[in-house]
VOGU-3710 file (C-alpha; in Angstrom, 3 decimals, decimal comma):
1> xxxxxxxxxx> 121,366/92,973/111,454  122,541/92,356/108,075  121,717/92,755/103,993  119,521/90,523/102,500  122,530/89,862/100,503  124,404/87,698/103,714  121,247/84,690/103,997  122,323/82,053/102,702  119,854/80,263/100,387  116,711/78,230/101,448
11> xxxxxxxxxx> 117,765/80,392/104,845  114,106/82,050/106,120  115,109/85,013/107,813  112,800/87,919/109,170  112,866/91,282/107,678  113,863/94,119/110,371  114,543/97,359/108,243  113,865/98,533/104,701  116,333/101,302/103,943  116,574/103,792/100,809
21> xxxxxxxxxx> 114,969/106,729/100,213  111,439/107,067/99,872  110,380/105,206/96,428  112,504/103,318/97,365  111,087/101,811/100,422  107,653/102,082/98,869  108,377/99,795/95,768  110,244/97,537/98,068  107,029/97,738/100,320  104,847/97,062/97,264
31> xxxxxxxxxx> 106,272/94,272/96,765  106,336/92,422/100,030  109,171/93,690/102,112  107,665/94,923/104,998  109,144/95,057/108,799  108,699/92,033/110,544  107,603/89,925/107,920  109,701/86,970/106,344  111,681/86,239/103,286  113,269/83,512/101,982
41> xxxxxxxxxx> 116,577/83,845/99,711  115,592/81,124/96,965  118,835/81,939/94,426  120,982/84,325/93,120  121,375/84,941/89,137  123,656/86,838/87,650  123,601/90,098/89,986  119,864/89,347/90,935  118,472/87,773/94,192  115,168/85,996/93,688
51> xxxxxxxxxx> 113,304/85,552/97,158  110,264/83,943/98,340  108,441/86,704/99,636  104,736/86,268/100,746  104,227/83,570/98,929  105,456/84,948/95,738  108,789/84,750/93,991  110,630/88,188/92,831  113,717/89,028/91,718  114,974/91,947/93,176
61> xxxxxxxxxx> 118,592/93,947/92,014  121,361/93,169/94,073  121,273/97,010/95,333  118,141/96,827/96,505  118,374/93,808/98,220  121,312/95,211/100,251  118,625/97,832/101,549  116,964/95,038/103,403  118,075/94,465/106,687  117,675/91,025/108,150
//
């Protein structure tokens, strides 16, 4: 396992934990991340990580993306 923050881009990889406490998990949740689904890193802007997440794009800080294990 590893952050969200190690796939390289274009690179689908499946989602095995979400970490953080518990808003934390739920906005990530809201949003898409969810165990055992997949996300795709798309790019990475100035501190933010934008991924293709069930078929939508977000842009997530690069803290929270480190509390997605891949």
């Amino acid at each position: 396992m590893m952050p969200l923050t190690f796939a390289n881009s274009g690179e689908e990889v499946m989602i095995r934990k979400v970490g953080g406490n518990g808003d934390t998990k739920r906005f990530l949740e809201s949003l898409g991340f969810v165990v055992g689904g997949n996300v795709t890193v798309v790019n990475e802007i100035g501190g933010n990580v934008i991924v293709k997440v069930k078929e939508s794009r977000v842009a997530i800080s690069k803290e929270m993306a480190q509390r997605v294990m891949v």
